[in-house]
C-alpha positions in Angstrom: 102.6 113.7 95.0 105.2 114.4 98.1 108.3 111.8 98.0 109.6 110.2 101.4 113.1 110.4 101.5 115.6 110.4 104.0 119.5 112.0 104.1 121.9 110.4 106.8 125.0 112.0 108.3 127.3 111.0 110.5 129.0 114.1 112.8 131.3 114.7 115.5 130.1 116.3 119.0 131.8 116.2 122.2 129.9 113.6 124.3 128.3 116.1 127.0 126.7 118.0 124.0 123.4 117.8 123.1 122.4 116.0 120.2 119.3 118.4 118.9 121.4 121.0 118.0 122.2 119.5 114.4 117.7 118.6 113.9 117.3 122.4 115.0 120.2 123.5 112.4 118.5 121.3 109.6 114.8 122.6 110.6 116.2 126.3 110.3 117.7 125.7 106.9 114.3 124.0 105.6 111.9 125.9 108.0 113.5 129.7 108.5 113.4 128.9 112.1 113.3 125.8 114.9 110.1 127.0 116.2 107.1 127.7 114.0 103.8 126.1 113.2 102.9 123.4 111.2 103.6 122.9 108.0 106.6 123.3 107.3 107.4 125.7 104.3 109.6 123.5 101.9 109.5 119.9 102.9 108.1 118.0 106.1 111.0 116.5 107.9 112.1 114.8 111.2 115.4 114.1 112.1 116.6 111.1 114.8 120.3 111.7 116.2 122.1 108.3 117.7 124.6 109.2 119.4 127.9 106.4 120.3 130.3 108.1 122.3 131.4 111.7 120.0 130.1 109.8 116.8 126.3 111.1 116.5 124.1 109.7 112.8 121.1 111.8 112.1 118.6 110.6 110.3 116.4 113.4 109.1 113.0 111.7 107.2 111.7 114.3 104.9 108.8 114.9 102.1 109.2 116.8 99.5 108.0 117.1 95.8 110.7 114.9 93.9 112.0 118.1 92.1 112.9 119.9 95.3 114.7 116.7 97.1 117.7 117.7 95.8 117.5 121.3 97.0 116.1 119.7 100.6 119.5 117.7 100.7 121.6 120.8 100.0 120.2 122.6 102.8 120.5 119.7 105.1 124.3 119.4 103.9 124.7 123.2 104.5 123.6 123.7 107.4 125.4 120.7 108.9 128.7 121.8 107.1 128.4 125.1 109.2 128.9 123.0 112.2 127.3 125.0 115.0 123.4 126.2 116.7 122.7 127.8 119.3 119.9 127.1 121.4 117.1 129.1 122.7 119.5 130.0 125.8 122.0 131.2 123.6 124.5 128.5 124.3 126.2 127.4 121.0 126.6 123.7 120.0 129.5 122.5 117.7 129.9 119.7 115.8 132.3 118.7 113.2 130.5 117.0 109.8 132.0 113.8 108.6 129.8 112.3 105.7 126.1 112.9 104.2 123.8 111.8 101.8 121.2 109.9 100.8 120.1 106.7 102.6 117.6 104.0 102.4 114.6 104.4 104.0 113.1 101.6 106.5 109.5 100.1 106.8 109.1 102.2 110.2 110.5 105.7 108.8 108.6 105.2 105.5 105.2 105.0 107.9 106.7 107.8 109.4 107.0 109.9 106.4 103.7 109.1 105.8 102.4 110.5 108.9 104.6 114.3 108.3 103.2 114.3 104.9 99.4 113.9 106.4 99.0 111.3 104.0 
């Protein structure tokens, strides 16, 4: 049975950038791209970006079998450590990533990992 996890970060984006660039980075590193059908290949995931002035925390909710949450987490890490996405336009969003990792999960994202995993 799928685990409901969820990784945090914290990154740095120039306030008139948008703050979907990092979810589509992490959805290419677990998916193979930002666009494709239902499910997703390695783990069911949605990521929330706050954004307070340049200061932006993701969020990314995930499911995953428990032996492939740490693999999920690398590719979230990676693909935010690479800092940049570009959109379906072709413009290129850059951030800078300051911290990552694991994070508690709350009553309303746990319900919401429910939901991805169809469970």
């Amino acid at each position: 049975m799928p685990g409901i996890y969820v990784h945090e970060a914290t990154v740095l984006m120039d306030a008139g950038s948008g703050t979907g660039a990092p979810g589509a980075a992490i959805t290419v590193a677990l998916c193979g791209s930002w666009q494709h059908p239902p499910p997703c290949p390695l783990a069911a995931h949605h990521t929330a970006a706050q954004r307070d002035g340049e200061t932006v925390t993701l969020r990314t909710i995930f499911t995953a079998d428990p032996q492939r949450e740490a693999e999920v987490r690398r590719r979230i890490d990676g693909a935010l450590a690479h800092g940049s996405q570009a959109g379906p336009d072709g413009t290129v969003v850059r951030w800078t990533l300051v911290a990552a990792g694991p994070a508690g999960l709350t009553a309303e994202e746990r319900g919401h990992g429910r939901r991805i995993a169809g469970t």
